[in-house]
mmCIF file of the N, C-alpha and C atoms, coordinates in Angstrom:
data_MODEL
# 
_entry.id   MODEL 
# 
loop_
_atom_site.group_PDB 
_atom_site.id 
_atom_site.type_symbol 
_atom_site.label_atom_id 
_atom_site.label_alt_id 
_atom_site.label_comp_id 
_atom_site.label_asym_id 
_atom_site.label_entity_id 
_atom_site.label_seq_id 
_atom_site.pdbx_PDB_ins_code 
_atom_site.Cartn_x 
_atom_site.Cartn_y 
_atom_site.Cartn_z 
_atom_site.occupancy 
_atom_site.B_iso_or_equiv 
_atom_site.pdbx_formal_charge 
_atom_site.auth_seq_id 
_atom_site.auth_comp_id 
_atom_site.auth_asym_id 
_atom_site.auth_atom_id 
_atom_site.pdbx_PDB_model_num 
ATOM 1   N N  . UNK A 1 1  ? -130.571 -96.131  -196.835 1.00 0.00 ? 1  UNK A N  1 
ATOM 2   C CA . UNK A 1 1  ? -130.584 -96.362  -198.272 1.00 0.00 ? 1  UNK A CA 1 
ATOM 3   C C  . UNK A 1 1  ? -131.607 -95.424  -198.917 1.00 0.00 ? 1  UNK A C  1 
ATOM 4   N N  . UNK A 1 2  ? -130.949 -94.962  -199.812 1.00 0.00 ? 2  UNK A N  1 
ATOM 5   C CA . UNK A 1 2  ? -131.864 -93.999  -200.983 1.00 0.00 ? 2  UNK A CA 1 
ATOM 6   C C  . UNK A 1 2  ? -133.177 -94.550  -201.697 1.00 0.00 ? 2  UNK A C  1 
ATOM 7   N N  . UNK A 1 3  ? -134.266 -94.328  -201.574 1.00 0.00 ? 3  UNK A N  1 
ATOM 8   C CA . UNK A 1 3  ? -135.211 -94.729  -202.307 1.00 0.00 ? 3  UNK A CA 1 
ATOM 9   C C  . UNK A 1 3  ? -136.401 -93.907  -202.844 1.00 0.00 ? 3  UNK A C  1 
ATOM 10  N N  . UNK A 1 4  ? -136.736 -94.539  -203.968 1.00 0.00 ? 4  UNK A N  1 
ATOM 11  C CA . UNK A 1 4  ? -138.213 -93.175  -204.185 1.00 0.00 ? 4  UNK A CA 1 
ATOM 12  C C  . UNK A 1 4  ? -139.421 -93.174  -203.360 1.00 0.00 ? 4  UNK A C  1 
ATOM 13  N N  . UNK A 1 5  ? -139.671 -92.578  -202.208 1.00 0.00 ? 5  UNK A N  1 
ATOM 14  C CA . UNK A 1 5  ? -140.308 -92.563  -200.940 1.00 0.00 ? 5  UNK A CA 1 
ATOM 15  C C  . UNK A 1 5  ? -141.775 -92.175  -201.685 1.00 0.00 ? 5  UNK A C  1 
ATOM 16  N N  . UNK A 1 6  ? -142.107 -91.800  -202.752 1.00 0.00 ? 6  UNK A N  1 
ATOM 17  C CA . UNK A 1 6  ? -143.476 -91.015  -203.310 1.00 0.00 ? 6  UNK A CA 1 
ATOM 18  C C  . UNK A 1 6  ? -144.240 -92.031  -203.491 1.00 0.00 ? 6  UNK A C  1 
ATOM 19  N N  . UNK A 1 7  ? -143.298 -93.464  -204.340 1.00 0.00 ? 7  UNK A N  1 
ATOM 20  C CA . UNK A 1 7  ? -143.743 -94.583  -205.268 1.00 0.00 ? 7  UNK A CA 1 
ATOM 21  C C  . UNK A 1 7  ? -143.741 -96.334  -204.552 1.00 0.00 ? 7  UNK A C  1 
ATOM 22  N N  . UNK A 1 8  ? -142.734 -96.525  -202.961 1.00 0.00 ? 8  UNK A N  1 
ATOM 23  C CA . UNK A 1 8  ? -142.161 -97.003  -202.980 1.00 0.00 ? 8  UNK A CA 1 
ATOM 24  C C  . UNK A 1 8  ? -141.809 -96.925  -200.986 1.00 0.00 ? 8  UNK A C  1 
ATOM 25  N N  . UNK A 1 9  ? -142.602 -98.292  -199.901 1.00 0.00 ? 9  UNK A N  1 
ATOM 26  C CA . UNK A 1 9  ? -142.389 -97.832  -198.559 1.00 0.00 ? 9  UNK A CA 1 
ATOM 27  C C  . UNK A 1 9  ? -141.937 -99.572  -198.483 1.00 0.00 ? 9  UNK A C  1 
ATOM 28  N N  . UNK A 1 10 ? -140.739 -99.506  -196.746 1.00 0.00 ? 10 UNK A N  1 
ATOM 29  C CA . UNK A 1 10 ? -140.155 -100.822 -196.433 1.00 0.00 ? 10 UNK A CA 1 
ATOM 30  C C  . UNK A 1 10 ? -141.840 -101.703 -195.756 1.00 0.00 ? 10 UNK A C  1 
ATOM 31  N N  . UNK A 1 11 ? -141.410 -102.631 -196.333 1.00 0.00 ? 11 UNK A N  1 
ATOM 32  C CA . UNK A 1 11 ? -142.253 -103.169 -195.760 1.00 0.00 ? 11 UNK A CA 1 
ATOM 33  C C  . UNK A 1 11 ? -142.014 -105.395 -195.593 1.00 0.00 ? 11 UNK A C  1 
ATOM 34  N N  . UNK A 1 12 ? -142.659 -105.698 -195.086 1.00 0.00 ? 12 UNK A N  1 
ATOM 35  C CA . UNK A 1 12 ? -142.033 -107.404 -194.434 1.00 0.00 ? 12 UNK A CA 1 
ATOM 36  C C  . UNK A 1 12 ? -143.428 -108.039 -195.187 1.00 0.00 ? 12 UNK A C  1 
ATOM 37  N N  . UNK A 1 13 ? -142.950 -109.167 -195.934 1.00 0.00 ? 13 UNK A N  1 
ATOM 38  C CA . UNK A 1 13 ? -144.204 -110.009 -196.594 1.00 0.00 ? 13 UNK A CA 1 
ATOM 39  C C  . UNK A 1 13 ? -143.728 -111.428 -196.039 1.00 0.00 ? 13 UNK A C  1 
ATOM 40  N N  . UNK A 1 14 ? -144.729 -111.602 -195.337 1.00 0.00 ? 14 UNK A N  1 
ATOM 41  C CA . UNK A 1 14 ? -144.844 -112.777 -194.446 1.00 0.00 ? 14 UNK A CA 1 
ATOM 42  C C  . UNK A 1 14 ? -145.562 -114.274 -195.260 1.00 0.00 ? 14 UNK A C  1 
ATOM 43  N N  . UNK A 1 15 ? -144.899 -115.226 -195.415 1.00 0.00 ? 15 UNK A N  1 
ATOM 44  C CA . UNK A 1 15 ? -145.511 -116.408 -196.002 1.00 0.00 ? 15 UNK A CA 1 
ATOM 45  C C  . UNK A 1 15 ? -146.796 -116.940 -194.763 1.00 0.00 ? 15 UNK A C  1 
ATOM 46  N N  . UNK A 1 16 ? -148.036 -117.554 -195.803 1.00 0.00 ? 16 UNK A N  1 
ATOM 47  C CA . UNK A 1 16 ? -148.886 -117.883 -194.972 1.00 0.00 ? 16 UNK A CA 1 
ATOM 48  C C  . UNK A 1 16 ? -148.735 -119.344 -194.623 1.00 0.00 ? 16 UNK A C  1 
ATOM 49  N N  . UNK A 1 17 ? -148.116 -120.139 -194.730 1.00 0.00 ? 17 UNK A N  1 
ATOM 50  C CA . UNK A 1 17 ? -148.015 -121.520 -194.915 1.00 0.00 ? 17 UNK A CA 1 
ATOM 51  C C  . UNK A 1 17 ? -146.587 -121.896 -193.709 1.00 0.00 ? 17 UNK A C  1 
ATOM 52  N N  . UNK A 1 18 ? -145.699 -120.709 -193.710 1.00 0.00 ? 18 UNK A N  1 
ATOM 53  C CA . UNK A 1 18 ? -144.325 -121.110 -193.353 1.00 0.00 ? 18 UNK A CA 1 
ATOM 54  C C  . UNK A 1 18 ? -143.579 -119.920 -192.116 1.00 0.00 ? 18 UNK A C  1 
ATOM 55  N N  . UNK A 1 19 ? -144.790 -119.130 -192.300 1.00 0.00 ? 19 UNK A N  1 
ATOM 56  C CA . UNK A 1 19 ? -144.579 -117.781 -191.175 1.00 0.00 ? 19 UNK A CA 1 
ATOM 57  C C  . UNK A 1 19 ? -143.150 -117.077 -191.433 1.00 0.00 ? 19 UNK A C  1 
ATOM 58  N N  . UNK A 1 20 ? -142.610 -117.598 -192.885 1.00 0.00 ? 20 UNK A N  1 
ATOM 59  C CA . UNK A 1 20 ? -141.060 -116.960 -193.558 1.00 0.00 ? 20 UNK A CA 1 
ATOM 60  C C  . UNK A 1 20 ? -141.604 -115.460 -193.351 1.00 0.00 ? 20 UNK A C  1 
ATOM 61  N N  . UNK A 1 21 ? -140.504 -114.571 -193.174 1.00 0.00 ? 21 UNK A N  1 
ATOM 62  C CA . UNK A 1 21 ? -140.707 -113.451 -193.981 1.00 0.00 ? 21 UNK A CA 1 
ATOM 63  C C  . UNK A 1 21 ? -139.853 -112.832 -194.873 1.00 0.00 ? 21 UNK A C  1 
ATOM 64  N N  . UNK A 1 22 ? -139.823 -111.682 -195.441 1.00 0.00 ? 22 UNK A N  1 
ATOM 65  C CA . UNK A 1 22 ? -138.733 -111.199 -196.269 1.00 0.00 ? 22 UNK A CA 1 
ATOM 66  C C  . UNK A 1 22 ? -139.210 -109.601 -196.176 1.00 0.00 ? 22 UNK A C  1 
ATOM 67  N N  . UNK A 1 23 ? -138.018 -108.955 -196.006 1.00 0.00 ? 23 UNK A N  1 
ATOM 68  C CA . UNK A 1 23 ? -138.045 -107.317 -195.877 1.00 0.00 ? 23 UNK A CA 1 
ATOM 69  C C  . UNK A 1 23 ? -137.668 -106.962 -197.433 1.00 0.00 ? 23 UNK A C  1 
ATOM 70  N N  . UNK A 1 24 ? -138.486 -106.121 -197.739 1.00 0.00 ? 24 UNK A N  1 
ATOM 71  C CA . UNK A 1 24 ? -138.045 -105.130 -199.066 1.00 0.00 ? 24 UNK A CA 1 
ATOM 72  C C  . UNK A 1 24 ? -138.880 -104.253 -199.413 1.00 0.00 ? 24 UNK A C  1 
ATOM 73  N N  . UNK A 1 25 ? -138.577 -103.574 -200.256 1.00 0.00 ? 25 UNK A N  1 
ATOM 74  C CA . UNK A 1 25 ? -139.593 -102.092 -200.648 1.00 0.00 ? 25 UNK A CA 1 
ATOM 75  C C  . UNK A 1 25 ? -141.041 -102.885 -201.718 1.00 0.00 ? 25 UNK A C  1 
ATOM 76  N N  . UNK A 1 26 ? -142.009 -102.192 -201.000 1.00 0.00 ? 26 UNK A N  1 
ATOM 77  C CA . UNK A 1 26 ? -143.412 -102.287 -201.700 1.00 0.00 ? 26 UNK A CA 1 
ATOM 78  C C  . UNK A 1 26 ? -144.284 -101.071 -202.390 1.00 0.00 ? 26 UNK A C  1 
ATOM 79  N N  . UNK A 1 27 ? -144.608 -101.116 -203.708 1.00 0.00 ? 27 UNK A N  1 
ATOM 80  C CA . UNK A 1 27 ? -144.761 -100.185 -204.676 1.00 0.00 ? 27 UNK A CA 1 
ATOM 81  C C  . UNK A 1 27 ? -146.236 -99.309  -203.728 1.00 0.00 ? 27 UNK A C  1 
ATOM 82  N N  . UNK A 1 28 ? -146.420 -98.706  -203.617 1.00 0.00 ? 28 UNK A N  1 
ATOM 83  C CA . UNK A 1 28 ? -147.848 -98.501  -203.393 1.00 0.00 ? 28 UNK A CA 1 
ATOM 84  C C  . UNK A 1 28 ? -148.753 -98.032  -203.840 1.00 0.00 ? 28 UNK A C  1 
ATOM 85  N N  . UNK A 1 29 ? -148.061 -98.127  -205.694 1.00 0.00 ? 29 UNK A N  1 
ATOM 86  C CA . UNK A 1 29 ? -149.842 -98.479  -206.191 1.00 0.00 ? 29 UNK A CA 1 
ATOM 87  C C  . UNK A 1 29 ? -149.894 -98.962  -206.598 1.00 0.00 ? 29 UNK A C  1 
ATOM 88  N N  . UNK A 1 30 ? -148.775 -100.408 -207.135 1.00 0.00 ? 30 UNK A N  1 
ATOM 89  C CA . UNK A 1 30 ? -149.318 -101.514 -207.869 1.00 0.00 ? 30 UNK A CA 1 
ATOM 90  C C  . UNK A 1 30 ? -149.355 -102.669 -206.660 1.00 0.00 ? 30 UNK A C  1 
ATOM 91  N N  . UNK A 1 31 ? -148.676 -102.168 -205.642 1.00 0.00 ? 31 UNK A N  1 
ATOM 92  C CA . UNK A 1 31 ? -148.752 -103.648 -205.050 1.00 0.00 ? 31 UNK A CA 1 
ATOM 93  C C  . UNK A 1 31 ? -147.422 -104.397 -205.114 1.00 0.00 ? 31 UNK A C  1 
ATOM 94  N N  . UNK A 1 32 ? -146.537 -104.081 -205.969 1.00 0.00 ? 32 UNK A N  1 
ATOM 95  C CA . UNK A 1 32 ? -145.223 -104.745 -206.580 1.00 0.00 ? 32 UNK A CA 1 
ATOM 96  C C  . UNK A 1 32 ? -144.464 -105.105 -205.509 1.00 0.00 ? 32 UNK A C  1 
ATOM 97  N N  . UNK A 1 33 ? -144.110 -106.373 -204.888 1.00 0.00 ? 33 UNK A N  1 
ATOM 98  C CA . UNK A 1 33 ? -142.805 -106.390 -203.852 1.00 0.00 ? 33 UNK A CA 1 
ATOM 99  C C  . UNK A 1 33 ? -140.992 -106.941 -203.966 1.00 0.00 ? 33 UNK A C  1 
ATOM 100 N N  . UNK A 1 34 ? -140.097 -105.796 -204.209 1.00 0.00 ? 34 UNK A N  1 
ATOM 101 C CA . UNK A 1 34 ? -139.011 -106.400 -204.299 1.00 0.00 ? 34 UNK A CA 1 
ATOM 102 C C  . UNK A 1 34 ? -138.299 -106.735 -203.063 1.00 0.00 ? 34 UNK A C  1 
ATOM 103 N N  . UNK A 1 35 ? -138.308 -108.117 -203.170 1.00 0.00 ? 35 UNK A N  1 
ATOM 104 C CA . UNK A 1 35 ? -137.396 -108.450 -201.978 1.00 0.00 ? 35 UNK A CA 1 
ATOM 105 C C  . UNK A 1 35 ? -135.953 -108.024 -201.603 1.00 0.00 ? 35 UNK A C  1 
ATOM 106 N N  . UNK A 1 36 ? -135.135 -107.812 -200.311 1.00 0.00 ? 36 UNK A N  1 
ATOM 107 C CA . UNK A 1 36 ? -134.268 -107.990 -200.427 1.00 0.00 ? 36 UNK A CA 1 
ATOM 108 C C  . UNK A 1 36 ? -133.715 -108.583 -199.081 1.00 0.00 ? 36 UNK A C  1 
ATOM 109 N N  . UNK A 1 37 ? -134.563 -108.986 -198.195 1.00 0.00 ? 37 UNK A N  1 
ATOM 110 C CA . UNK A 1 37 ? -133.520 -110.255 -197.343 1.00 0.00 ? 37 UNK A CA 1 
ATOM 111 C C  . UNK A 1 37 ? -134.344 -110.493 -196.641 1.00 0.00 ? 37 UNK A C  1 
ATOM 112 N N  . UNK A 1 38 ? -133.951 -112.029 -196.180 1.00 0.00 ? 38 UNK A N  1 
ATOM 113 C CA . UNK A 1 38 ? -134.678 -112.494 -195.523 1.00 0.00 ? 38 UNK A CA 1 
ATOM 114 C C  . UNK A 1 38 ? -134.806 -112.651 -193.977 1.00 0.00 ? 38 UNK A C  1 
ATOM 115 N N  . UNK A 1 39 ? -135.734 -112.438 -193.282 1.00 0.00 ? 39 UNK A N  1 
ATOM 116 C CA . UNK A 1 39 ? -136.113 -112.017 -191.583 1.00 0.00 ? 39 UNK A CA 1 
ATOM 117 C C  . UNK A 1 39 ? -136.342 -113.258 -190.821 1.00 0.00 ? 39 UNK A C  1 
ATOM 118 N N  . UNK A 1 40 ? -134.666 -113.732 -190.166 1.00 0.00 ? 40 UNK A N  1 
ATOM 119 C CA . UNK A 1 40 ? -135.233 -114.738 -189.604 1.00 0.00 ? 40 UNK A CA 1 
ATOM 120 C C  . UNK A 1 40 ? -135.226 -114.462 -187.987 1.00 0.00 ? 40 UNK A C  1 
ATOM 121 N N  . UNK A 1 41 ? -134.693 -113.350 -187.632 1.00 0.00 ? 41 UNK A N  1 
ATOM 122 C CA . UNK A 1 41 ? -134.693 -113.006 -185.665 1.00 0.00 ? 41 UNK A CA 1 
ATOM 123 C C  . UNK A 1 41 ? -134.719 -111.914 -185.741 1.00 0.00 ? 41 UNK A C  1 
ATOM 124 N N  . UNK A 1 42 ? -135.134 -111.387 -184.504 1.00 0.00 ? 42 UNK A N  1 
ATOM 125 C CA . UNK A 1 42 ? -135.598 -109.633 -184.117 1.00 0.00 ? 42 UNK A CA 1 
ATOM 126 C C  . UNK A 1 42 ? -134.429 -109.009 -184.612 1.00 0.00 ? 42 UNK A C  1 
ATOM 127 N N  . UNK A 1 43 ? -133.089 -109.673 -184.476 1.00 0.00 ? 43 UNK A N  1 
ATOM 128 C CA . UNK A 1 43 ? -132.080 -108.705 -184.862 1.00 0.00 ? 43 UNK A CA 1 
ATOM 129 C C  . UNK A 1 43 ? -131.619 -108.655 -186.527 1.00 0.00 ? 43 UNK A C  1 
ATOM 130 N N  . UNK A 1 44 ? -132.416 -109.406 -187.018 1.00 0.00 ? 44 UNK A N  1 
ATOM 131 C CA . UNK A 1 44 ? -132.704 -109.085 -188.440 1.00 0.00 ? 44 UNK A CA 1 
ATOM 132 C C  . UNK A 1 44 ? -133.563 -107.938 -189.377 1.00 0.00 ? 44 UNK A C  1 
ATOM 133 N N  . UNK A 1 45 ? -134.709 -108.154 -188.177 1.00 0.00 ? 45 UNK A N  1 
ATOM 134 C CA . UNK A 1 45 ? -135.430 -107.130 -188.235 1.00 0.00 ? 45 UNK A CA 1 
ATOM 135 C C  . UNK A 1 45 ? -135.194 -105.306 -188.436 1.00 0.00 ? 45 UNK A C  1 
ATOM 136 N N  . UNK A 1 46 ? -134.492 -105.182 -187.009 1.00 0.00 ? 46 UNK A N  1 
ATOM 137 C CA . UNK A 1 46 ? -134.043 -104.609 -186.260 1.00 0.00 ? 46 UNK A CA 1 
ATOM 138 C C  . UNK A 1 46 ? -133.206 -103.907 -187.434 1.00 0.00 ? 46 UNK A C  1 
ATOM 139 N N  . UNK A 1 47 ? -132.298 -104.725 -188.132 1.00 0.00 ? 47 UNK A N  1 
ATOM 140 C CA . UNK A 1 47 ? -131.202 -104.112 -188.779 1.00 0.00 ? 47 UNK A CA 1 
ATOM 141 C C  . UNK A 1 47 ? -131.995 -103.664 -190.165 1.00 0.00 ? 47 UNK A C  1 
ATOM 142 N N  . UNK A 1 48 ? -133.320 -103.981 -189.958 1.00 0.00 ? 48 UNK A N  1 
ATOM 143 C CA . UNK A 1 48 ? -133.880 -104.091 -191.764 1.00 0.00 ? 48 UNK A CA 1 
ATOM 144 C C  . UNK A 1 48 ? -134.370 -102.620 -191.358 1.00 0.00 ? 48 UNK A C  1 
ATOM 145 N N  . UNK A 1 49 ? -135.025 -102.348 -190.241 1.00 0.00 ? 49 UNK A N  1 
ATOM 146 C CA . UNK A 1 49 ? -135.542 -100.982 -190.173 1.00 0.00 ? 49 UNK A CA 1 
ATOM 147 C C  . UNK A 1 49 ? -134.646 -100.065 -189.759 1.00 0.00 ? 49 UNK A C  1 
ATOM 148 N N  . UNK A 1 50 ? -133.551 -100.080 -189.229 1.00 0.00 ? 50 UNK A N  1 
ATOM 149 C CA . UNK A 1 50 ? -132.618 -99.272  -189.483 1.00 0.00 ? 50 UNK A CA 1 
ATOM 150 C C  . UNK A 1 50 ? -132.052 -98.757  -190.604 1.00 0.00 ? 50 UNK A C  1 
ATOM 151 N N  . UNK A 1 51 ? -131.962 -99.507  -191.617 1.00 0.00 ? 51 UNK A N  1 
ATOM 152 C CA . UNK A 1 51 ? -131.735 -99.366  -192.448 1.00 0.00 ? 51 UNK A CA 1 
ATOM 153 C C  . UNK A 1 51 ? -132.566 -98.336  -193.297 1.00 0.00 ? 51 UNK A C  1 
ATOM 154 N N  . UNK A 1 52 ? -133.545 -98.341  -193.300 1.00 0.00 ? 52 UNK A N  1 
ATOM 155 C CA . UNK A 1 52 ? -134.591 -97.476  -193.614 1.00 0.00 ? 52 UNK A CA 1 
ATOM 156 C C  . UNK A 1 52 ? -134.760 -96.503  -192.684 1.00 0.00 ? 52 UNK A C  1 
ATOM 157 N N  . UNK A 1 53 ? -134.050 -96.577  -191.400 1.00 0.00 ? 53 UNK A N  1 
ATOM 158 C CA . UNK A 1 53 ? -134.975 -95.270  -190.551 1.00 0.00 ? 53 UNK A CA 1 
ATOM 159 C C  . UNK A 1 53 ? -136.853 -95.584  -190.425 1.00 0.00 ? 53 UNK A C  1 
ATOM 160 N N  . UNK A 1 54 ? -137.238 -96.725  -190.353 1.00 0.00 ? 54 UNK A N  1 
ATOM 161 C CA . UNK A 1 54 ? -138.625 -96.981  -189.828 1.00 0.00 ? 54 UNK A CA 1 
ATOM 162 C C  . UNK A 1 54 ? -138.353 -97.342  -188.648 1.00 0.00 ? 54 UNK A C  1 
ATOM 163 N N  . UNK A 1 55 ? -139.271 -97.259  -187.362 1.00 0.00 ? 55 UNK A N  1 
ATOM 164 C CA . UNK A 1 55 ? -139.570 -97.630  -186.255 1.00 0.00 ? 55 UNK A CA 1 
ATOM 165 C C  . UNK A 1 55 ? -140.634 -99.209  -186.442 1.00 0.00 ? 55 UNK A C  1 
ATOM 166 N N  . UNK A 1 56 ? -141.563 -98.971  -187.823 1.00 0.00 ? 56 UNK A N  1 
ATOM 167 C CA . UNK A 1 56 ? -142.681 -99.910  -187.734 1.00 0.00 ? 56 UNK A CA 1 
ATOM 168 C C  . UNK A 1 56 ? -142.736 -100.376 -189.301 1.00 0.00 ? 56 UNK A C  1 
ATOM 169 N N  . UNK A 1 57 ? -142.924 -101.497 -189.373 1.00 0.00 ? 57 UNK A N  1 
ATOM 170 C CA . UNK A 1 57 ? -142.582 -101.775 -191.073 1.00 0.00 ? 57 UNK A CA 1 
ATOM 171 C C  . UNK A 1 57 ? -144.234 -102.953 -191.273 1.00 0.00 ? 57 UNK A C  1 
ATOM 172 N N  . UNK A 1 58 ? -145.106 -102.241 -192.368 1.00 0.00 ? 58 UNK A N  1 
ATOM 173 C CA . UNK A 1 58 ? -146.417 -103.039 -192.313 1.00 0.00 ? 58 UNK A CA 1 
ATOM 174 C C  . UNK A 1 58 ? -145.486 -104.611 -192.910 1.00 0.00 ? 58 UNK A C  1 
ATOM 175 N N  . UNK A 1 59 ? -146.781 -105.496 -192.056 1.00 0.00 ? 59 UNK A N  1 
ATOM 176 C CA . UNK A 1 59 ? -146.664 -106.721 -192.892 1.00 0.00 ? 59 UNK A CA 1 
ATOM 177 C C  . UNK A 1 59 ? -147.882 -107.228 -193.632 1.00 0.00 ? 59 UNK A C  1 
ATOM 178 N N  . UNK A 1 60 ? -147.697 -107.976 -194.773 1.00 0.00 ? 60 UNK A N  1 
ATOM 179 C CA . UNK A 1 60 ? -149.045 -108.326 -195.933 1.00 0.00 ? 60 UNK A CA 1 
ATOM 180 C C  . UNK A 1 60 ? -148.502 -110.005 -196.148 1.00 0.00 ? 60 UNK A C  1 
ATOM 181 N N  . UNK A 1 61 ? -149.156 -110.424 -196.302 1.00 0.00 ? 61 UNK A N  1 
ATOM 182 C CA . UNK A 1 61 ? -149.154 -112.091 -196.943 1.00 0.00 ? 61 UNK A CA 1 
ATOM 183 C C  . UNK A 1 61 ? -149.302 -112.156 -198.241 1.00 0.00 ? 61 UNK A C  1 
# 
């Protein structure tokens, strides 16, 4: 998927309460996170960084 790579990296925001996570692009300089699905098994994962072409996707709470 096409994205503005300058403004904008995949990344997994992990709930602290519920260990949920959710994959989507995070702004990196405001901080901004748009979600777009939610990570419930490795092969969710798996398909979230493929999708992007990452090997390693940071996680933040």
């Amino acid at each position: 998927m096409e994205y503005d790579r300058a403004n904008w990296t995949p990344a997994v925001r992990r709930s602290i309460c519920t260990g949920e996570r959710e994959g989507g692009l995070r702004n990196l300089h405001t901080g901004q996170f748009r979600s777009e699905c939610c990570i419930r098994t490795q092969k969710d994962l798996e398909a979230f960084q493929r999708k992007y072409g990452v090997d390693h996707l940071p996680e933040f709470y």
